[in-house]
MILOVO-507187 format. One record per residue (C-alpha): x, y, z; residue in three letters; residue number from 1. Coordinates in pm, whole numbers. Example, Ala and Ser with C-alpha at 12.3 -4.5 7.8 and 13.67 -1.06 7.14 Angstrom:
% residues 2
<pt px="1230" py="-450" pz="780" residuo="Ala" num="1"/>
<pt px="1367" py="-106" pz="714" residuo="Ser" num="2"/>
//
This chain:
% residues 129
<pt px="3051" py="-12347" pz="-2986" residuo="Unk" num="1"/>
<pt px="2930" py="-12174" pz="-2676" residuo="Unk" num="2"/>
<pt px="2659" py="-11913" pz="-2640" residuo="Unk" num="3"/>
<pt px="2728" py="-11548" pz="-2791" residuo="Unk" num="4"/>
<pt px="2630" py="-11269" pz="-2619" residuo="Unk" num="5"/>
<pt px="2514" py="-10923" pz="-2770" residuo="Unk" num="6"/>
<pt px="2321" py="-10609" pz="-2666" residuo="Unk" num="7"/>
<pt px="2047" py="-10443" pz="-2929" residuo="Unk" num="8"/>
<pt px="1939" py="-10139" pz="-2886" residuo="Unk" num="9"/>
<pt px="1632" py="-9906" pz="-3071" residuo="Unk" num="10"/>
<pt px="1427" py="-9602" pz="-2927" residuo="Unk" num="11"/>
<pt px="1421" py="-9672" pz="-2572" residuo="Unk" num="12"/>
<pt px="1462" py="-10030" pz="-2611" residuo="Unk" num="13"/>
<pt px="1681" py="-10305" pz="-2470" residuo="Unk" num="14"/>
<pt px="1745" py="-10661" pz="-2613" residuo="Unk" num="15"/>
<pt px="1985" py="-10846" pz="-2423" residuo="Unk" num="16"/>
<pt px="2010" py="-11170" pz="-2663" residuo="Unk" num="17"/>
<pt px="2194" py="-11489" pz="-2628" residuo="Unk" num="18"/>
<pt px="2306" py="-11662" pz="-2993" residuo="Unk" num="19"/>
<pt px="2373" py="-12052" pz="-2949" residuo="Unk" num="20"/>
<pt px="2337" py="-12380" pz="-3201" residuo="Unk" num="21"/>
<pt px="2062" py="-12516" pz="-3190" residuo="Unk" num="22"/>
<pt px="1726" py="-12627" pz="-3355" residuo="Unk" num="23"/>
<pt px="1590" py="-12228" pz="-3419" residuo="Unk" num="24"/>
<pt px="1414" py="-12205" pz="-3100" residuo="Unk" num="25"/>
<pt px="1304" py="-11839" pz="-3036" residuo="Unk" num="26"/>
<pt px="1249" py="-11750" pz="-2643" residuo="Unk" num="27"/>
<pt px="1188" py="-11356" pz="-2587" residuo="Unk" num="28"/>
<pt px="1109" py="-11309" pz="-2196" residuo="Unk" num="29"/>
<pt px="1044" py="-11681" pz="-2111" residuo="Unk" num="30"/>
<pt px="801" py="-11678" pz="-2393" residuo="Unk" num="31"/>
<pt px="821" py="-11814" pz="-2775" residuo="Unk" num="32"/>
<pt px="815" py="-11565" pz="-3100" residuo="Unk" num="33"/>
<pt px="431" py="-11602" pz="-3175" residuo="Unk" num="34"/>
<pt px="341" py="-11629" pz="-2786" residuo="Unk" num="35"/>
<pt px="512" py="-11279" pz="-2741" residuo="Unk" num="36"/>
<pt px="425" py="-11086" pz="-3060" residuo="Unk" num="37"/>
<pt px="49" py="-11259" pz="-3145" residuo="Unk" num="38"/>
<pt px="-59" py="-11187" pz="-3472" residuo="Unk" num="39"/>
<pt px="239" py="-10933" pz="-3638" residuo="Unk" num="40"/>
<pt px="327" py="-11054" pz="-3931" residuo="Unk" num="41"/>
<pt px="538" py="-10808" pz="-4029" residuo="Unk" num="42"/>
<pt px="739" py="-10757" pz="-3687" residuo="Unk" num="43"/>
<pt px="791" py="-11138" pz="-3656" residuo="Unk" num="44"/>
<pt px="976" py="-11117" pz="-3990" residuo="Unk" num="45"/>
<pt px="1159" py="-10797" pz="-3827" residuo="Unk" num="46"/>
<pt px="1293" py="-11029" pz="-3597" residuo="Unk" num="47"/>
<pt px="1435" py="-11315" pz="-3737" residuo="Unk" num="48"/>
<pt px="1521" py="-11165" pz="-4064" residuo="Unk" num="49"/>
<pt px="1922" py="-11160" pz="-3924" residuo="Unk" num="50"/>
<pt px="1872" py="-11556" pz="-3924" residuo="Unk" num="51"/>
<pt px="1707" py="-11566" pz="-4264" residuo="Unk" num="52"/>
<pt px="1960" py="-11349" pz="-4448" residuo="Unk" num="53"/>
<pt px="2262" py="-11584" pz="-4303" residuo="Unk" num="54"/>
<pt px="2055" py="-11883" pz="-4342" residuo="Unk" num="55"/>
<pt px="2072" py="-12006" pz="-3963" residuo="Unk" num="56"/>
<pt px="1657" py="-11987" pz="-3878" residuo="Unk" num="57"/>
<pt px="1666" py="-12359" pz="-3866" residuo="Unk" num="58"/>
<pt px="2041" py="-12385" pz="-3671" residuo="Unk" num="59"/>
<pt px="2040" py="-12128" pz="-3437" residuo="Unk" num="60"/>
<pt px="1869" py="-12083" pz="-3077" residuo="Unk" num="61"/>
<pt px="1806" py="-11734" pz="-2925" residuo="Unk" num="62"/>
<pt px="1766" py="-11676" pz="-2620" residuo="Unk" num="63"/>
<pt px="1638" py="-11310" pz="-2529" residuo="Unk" num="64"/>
<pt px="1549" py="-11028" pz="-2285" residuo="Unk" num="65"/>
<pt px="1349" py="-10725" pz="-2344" residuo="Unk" num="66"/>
<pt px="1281" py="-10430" pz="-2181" residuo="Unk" num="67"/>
<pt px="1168" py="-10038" pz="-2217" residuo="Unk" num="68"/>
<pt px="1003" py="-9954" pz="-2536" residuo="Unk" num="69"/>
<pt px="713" py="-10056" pz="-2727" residuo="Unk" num="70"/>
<pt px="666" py="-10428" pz="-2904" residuo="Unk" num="71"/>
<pt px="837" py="-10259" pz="-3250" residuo="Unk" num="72"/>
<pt px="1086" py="-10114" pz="-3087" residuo="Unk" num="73"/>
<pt px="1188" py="-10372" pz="-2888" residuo="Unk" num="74"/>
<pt px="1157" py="-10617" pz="-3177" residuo="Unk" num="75"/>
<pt px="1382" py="-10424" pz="-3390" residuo="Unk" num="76"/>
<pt px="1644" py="-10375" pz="-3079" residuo="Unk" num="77"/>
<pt px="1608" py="-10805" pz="-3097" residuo="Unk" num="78"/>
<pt px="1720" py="-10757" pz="-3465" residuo="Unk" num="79"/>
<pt px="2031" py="-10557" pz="-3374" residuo="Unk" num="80"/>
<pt px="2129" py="-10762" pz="-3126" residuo="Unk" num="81"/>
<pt px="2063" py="-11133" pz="-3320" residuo="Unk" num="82"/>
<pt px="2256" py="-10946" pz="-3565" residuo="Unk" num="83"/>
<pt px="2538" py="-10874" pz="-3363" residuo="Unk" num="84"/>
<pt px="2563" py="-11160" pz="-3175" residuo="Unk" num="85"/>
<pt px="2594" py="-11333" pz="-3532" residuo="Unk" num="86"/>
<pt px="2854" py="-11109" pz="-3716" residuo="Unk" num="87"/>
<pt px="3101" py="-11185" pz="-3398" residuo="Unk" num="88"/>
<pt px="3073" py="-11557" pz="-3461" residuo="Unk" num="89"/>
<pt px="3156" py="-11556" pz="-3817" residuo="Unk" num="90"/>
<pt px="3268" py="-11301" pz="-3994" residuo="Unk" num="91"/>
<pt px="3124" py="-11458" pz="-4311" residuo="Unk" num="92"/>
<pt px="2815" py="-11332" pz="-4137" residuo="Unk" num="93"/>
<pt px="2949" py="-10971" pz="-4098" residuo="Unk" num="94"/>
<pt px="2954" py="-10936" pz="-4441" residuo="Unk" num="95"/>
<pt px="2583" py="-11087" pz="-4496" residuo="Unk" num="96"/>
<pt px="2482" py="-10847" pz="-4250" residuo="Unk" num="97"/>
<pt px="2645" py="-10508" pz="-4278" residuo="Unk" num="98"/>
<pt px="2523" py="-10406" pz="-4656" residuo="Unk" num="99"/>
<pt px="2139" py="-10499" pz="-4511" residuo="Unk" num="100"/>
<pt px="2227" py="-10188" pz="-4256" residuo="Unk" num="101"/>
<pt px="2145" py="-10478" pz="-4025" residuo="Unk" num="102"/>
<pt px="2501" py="-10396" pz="-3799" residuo="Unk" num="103"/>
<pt px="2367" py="-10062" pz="-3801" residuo="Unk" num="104"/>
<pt px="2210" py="-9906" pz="-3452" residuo="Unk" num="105"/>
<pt px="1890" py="-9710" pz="-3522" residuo="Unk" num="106"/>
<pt px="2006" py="-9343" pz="-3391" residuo="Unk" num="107"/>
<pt px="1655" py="-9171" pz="-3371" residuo="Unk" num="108"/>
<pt px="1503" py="-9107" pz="-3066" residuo="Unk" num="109"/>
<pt px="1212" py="-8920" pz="-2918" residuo="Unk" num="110"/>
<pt px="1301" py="-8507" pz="-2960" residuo="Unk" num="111"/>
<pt px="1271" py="-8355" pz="-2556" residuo="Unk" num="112"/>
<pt px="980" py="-8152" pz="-2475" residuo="Unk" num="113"/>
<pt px="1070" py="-7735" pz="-2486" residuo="Unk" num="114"/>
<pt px="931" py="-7526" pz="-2236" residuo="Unk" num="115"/>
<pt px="700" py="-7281" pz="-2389" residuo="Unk" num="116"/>
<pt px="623" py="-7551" pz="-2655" residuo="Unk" num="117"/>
<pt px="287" py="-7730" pz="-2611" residuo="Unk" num="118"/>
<pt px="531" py="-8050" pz="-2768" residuo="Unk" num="119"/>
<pt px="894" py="-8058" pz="-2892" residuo="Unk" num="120"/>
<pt px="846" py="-7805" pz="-3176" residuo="Unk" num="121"/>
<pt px="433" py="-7760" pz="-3144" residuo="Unk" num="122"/>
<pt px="383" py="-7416" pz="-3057" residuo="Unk" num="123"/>
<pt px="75" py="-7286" pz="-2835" residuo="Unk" num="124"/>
<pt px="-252" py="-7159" pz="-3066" residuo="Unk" num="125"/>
<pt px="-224" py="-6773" pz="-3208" residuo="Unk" num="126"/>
<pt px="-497" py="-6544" pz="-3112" residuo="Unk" num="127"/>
<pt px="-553" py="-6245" pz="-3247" residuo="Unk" num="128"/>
<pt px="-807" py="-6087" pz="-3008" residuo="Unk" num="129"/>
//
């Protein structure tokens, strides 16, 4: 099987992410998982839960390009795009997948700035006198 191809996306983020067999080599921007993400736990297991719900973390090689964002968000536009990159090449996988609202792209970006708003909705300080 060749490699899969898939685009996640979260925020502002970009993952451009390459699925192929393997032995469950990670590379995100030239680097390996714990090289690029250091010491978060919790974010690391953001990443490569796709592969632990479909039981591939020890099969599968990904291959991966980030950009825009923060280290979160572009961990969790990773997860969208492992995930989608998996649920095209098996559909058992799709199935795995789409009740852990893993299929699912994130909506929710940053609200735009209003003019005579000191934010989106943060209005300027009342004064009285």
């Amino acid at each position: 099987m060749a490699k899969i191809y898939a685009t996640g996306k979260r925020k502002s983020a970009v993952a451009k992410v390459w699925v192929s067999p393997g032995s469950g080599k990670i590379v995100i921007n030239g680097m390996d998982l714990n090289s690029w993400l250091g010491g978060h736990e919790a974010i690391k297991l953001k990443v490569v839960q796709p592969l632990l719900v479909t039981k591939q973390e020890a099969s599968m090689d990904v291959v991966a390009n980030t950009l825009g964002g923060g280290y979160s968000s572009q961990a969790e536009a990773l997860r969208h795009g492992i995930s989608k990159a998996l649920a095209s090449m098996d559909a058992d996988f799709r199935a795995l997948l789409k009740p852990k609202g893993l299929l699912t792209r994130d909506s929710r970006v940053v609200e735009r700035k209003k003019f005579g708003k000191r934010k989106a909705r943060r209005s300027p300080q009342f004064s009285k006198r």
